[in-house]
C-alpha positions as CSV (number, residue, x, y, z in Angstrom):
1,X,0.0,0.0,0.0
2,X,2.7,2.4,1.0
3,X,4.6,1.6,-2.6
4,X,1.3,2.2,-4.2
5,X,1.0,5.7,-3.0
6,X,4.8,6.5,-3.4
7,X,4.8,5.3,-6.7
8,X,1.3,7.1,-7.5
9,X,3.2,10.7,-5.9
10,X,6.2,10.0,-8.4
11,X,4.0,9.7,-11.2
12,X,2.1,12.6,-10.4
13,X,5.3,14.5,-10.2
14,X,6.9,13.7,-12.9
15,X,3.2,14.8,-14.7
16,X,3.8,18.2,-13.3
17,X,7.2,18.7,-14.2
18,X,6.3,17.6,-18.0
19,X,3.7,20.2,-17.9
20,X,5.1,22.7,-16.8
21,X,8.3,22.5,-19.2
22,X,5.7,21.9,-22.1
23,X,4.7,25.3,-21.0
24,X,8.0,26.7,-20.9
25,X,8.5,25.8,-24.1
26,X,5.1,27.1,-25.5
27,X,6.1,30.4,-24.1
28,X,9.7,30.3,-25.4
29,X,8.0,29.5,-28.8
30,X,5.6,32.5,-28.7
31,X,8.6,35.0,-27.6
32,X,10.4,34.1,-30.3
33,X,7.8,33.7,-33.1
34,X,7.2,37.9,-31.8
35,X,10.8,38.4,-32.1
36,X,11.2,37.2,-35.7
37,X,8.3,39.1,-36.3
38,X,9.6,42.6,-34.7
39,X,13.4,41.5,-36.6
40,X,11.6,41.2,-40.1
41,X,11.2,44.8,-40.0
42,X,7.3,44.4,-39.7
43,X,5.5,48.1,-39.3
44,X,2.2,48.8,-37.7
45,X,-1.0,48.6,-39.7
46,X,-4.5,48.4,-38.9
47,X,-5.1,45.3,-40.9
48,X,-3.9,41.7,-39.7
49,X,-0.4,41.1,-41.3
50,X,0.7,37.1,-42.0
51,X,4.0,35.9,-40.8
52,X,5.4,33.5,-43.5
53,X,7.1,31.0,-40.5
54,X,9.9,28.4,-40.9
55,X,6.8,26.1,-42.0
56,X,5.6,27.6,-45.2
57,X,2.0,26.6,-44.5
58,X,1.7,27.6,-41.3
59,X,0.7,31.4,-40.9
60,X,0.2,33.3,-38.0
61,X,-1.5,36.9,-37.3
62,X,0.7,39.8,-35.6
63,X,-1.1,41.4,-32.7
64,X,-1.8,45.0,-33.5
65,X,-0.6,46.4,-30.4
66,X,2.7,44.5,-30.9
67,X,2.5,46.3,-34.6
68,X,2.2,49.7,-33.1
69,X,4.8,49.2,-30.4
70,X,7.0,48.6,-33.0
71,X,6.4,51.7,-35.1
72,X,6.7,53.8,-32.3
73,X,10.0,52.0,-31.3
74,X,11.4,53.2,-34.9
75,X,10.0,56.7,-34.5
76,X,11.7,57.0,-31.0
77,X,14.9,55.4,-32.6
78,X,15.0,57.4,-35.1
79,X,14.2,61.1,-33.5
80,X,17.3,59.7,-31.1
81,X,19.3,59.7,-34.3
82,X,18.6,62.9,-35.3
83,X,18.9,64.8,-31.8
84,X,22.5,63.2,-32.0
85,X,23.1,64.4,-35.2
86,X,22.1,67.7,-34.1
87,X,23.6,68.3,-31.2
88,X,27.3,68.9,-32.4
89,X,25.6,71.6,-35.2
90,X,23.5,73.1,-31.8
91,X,27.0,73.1,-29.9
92,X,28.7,75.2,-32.2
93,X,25.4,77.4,-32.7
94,X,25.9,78.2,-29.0
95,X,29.4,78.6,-28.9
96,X,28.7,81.4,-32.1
97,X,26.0,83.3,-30.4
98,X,28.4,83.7,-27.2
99,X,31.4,85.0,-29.8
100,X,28.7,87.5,-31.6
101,X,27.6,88.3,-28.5
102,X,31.1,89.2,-26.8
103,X,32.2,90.8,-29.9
104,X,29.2,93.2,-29.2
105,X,29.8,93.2,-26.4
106,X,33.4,94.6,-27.4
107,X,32.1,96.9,-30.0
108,X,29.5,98.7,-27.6
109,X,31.9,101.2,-26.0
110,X,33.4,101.7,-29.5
111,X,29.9,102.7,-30.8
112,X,28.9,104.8,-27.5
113,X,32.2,107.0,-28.6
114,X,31.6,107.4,-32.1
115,X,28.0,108.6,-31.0
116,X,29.2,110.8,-28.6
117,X,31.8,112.6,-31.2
118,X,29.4,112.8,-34.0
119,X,27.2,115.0,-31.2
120,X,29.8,117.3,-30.2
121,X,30.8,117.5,-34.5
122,X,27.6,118.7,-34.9
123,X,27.1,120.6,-31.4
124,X,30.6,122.5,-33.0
125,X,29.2,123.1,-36.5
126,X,26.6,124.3,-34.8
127,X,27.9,126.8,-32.9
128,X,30.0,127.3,-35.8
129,X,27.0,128.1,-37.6
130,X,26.0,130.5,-35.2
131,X,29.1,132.6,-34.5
132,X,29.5,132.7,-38.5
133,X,26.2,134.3,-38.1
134,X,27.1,136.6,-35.6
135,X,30.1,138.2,-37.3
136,X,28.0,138.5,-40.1
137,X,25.4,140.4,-38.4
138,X,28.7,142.3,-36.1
139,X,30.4,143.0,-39.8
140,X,26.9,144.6,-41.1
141,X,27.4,147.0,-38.2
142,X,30.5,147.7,-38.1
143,X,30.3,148.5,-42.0
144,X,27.1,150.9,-41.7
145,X,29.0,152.4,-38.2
146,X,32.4,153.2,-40.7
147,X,30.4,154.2,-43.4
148,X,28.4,156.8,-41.5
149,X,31.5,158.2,-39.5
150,X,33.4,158.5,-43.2
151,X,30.3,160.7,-44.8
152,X,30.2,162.8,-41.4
153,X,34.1,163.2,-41.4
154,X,34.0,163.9,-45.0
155,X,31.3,166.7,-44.7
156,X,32.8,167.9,-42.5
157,X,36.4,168.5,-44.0
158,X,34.1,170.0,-47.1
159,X,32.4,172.2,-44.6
160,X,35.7,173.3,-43.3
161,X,37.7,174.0,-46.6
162,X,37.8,177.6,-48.7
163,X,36.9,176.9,-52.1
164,X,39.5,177.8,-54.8
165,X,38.1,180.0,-57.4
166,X,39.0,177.9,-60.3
167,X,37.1,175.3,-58.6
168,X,34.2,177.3,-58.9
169,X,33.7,177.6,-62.2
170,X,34.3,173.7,-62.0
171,X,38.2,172.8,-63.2
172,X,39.1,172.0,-60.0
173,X,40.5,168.5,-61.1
174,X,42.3,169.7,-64.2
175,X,43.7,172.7,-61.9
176,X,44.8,170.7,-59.3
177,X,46.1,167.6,-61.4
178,X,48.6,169.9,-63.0
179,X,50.6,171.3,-59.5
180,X,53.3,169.1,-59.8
181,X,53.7,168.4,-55.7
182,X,52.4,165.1,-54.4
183,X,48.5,164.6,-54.0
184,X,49.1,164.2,-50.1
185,X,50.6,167.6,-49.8
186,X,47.3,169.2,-52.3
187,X,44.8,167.4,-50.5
188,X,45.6,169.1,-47.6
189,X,45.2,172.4,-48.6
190,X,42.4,174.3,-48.8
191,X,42.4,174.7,-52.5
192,X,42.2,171.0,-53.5
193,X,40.9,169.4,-50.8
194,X,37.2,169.5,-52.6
195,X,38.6,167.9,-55.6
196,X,37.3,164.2,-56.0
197,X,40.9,162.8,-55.8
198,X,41.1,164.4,-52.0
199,X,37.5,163.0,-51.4
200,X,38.2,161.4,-48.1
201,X,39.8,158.0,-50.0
202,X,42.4,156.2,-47.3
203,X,45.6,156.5,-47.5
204,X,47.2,153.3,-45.7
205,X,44.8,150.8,-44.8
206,X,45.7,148.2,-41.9
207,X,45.2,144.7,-41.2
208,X,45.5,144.4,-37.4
209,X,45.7,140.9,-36.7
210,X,48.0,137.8,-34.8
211,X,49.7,135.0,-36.8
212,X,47.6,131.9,-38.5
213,X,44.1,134.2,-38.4
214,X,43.9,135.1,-42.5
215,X,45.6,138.2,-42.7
216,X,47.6,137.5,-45.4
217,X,44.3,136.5,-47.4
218,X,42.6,139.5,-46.4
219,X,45.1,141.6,-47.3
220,X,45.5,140.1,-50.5
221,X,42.4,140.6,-51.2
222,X,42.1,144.3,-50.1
223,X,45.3,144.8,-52.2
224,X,43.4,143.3,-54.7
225,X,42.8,146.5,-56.3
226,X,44.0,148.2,-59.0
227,X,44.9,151.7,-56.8
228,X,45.9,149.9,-53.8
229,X,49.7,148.6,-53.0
230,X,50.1,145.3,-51.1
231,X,52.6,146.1,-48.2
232,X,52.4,142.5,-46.6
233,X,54.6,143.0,-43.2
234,X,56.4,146.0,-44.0
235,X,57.4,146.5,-40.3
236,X,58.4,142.9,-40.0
237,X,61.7,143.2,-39.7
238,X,62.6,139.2,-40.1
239,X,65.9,139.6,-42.4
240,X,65.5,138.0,-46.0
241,X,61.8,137.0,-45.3
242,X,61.5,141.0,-45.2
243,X,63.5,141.7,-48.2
244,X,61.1,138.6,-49.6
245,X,57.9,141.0,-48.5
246,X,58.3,144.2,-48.4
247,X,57.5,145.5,-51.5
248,X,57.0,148.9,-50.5
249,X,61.1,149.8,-50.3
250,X,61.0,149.3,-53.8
251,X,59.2,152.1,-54.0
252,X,61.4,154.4,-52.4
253,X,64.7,152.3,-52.6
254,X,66.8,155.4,-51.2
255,X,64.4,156.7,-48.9
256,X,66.2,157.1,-45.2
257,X,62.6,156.9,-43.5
258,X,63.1,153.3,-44.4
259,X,65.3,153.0,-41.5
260,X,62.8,154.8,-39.2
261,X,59.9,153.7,-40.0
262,X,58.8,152.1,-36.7
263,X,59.0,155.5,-35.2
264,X,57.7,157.4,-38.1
265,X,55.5,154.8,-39.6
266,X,53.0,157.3,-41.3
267,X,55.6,159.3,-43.3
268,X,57.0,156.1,-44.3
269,X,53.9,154.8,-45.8
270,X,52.9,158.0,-47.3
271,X,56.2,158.4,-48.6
272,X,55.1,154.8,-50.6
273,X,52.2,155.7,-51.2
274,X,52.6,159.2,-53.0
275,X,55.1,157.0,-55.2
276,X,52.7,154.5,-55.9
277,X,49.9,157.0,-57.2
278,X,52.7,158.6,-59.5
279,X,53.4,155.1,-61.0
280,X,49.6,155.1,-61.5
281,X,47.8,158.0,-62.5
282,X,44.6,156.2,-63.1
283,X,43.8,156.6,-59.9
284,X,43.6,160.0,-60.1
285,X,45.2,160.7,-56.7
286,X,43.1,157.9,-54.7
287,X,45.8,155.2,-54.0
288,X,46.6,153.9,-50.9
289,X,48.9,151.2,-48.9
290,X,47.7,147.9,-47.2
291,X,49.5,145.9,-44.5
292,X,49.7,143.7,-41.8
293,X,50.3,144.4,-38.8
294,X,51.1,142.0,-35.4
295,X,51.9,142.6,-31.8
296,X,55.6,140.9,-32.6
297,X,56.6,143.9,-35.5
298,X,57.5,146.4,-33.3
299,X,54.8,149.2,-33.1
300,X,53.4,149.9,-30.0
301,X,52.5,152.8,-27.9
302,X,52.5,156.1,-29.7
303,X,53.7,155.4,-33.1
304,X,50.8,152.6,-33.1
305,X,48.3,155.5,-32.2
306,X,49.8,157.7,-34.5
307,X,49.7,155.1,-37.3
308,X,45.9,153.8,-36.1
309,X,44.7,157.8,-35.4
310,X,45.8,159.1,-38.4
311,X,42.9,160.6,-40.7
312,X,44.1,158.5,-43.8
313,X,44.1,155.5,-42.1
314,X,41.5,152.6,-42.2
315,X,42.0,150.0,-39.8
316,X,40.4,146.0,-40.0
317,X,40.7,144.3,-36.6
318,X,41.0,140.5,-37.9
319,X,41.0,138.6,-34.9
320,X,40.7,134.9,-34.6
321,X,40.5,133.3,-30.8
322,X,43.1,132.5,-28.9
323,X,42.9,129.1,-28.8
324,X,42.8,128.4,-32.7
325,X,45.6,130.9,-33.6
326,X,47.9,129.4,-31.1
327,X,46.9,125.8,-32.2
328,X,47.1,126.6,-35.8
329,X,50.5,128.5,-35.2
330,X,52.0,125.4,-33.2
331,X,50.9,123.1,-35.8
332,X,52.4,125.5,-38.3
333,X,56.2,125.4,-36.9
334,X,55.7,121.6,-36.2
335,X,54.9,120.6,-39.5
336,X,56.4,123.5,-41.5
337,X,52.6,123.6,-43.2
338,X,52.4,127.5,-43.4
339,X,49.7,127.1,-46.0
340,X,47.5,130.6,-45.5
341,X,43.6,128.3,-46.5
342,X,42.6,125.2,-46.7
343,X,43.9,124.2,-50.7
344,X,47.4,125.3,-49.5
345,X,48.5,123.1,-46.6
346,X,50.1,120.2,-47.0
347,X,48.8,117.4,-48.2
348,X,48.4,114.1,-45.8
349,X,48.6,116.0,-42.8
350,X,45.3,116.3,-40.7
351,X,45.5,118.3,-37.8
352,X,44.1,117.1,-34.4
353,X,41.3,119.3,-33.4
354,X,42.7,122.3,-31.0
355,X,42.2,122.9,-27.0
356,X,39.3,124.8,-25.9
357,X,41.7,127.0,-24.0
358,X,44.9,129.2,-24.9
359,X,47.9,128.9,-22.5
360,X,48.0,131.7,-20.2
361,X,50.9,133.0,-21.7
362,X,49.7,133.3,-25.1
363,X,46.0,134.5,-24.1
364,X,47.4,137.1,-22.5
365,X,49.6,139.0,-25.0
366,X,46.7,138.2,-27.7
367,X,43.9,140.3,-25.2
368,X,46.8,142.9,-24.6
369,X,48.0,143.5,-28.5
370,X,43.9,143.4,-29.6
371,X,43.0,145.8,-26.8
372,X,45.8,148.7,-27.5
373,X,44.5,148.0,-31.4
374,X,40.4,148.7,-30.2
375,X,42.0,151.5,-27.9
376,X,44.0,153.2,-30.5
377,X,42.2,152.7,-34.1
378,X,39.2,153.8,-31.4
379,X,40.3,157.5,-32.3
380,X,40.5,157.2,-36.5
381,X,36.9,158.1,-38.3
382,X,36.5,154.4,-39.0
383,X,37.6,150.6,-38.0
384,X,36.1,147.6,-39.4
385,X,36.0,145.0,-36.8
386,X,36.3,141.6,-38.2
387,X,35.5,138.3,-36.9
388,X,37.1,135.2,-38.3
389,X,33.8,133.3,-39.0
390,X,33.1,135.5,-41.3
391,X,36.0,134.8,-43.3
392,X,35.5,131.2,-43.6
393,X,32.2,131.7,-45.4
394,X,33.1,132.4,-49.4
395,X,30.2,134.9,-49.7
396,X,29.8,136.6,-46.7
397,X,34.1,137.5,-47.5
398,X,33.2,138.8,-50.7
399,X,31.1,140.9,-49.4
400,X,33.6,141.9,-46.5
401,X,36.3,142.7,-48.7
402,X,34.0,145.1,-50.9
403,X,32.5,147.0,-47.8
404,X,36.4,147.5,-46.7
405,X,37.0,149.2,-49.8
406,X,33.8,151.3,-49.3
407,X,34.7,152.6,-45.8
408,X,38.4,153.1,-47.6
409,X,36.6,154.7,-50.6
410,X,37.6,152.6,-53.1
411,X,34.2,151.3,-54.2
412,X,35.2,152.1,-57.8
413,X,37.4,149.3,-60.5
């Protein structure tokens, strides 16, 4: 009995453990058979797909959901591909947009600065602009101001003078013309001071000015005149670049006022003049000198106010700030560019804008020179006081240059 039931447990064992390998196996055999399925590249589609097994006659159906695992599988393997193809091209994206972005960075204070200097450009041709404007407007005045003084000084001198009798009966011109003295000695008497050759025309005409402000263009163009005599800087006494300049000597070549001319400076110039109307009678008597004249040629103190006072004298106070002359005049000896505008300096060299201030030393002899000029041509019947603006504008000069000549009285070709 007890072999019975042993041997009826083995049996019953050994039916279990067959079983449950034939399971095994079944489930072995359905892994794989999905497997070989997902291998064979199949994709996901809603209708049932056959699976051609190692027995040709034996077909099987794929589970959808098996199907649709699989095609999301290969989309997920396949965005994984392309994010790792992309991420070298999105590293060096990165590491671009932080080298733009420093060399901004970089370029920000660069760009802050070239702002800032094309405002103050335009702030200073502004104020350019506006002080051109105001020498205008000062020049206007200071024209009608000479103009007026020269009519009441002239009227006056008429009023003064006894008529000759010859002038009368209206040959003062022809009488006068054929006394053989000078017209400076007939114009100052009585007798032929109403002719029109004595009609209150200058007689030496000044350019009052410092170094690197225009003078020698403005007084090239006021000796731009057929009855006016350049002088340049007569009183200059700068060895051969005198003999270079002064012209005038050669107009009196043995004249011993040349020699003492900075204490007689107005017999000297009328001396030149007088022989400069001979050599041109078409002026019928109105001739005069023009000059420059700077702090550094030695006239001061009374011979200046005997040269500025003097009746026949027309004075133009050219005066350019402080700051620019001296900047333009230490460029000048720097760079030897002595060019006297623009199309005659040097070319290549661009000078570095100028200080706002003057040294002290120079600012103070250029308010001291320019005052004793006010204070002194203050006492002549006119002054034309010039500022520089007004010669850097081509039209408003052109005008300048012909209302000098009408408070000199040489408004006529």
């Amino acid at each position: 009995m007890a072999e019975t039931t042993a041997g009826t447990n083995a049996a019953s064992g050994c039916t279990s453990s067959v079983a449950l390998r034939i399971i095994g196996v079944c489930v072995l055999i359905v892994i794989a058979f999905n497997l070989g399925g997902l291998h064979a590249g199949l994709t996901y589609d809603k209708s049932p797909v056959s699976l051609h097994t190692m027995d040709p006659a034996a077909t099987h159906t794929i589970d959808p959901a098996a199907r649709r695992a699989q095609f999301e599988l290969n989309q997920i393997l396949a965005a994984t591909k392309e994010t790792a193809a992309a991420e070298p091209k999105a590293k060096e994206a990165v590491v671009r947009l932080k080298a733009e972005a420093a060399q901004l960075q970089r370029e920000v204070p660069q760009l802050k600065a070239q702002h800032e200097a094309a405002r103050v450009k335009a702030q200073k041709q502004a104020d350019l602009e506006a002080a051109r404007m105001n020498a205008v407007q000062e020049t206007a005045q200071s024209v009608e101001q000479g103009t007026a003084q020269l009519r009441a000084t002239t009227l006056q001198t008429q009023s003064e003078t006894t008529a000759n009798p010859a002038a009368e009966q209206g040959d003062c011109n022809e009488w006068c013309e054929t006394l053989p003295d000078s017209w400076t000695e007939k114009c100052t008497r009585h007798d032929c001071s109403g002719c029109v050759p004595c009609g209150g025309s200058a007689k030496i005409i000044v350019v009052a000015s410092r170094q690197r402000s225009s003078s020698t263009t403005m007084m090239m163009s006021v000796g731009n005149h057929s009855c006016i005599r350049g002088g340049n800087e007569v009183f200059n006494n700068g060895g051969t670049k005198e003999r270079l300049q002064n012209t005038l000597h050669r107009l009196i070549p043995e004249n011993p006022l040349q020699f003492s001319r900075w204490k007689n400076p107005v017999q000297y110039l009328l001396a030149a003049r007088d022989a400069f109307c001979v050599q041109n009678p078409h002026c019928r008597g109105r001739c005069a000198v023009v000059l420059k004249l700077f702090d550094d040629h030695g006239i001061h103190l009374k011979p200046l106010r005997e040269l500025l006072s003097y009746s026949g004298t027309r004075t133009v106070i050219l005066e350019r700030s402080a700051a620019e002359s001296e900047c333009s005049l230490n460029w000048a000896k720097l760079k030897g560019d002595w060019g006297t505008n623009p199309d005659a300096h040097k070319r290549g060299l661009v000078r570095p804008p100028c200080p706002i201030k003057a040294s002290s030393k120079y600012l103070e002899k250029h308010s001291a020179w320019f005052d004793e000029i006010r204070a002194s041509a203050g006492l002549t019947s006119s002054a034309l006081d010039v500022k520089f603006p007004a010669v850097l504008d081509a039209q408003v000069y052109k005008e300048l240059i012909k209302s000098v000549w009408k408070v000199a009285g040489f408004d006529f070709v």
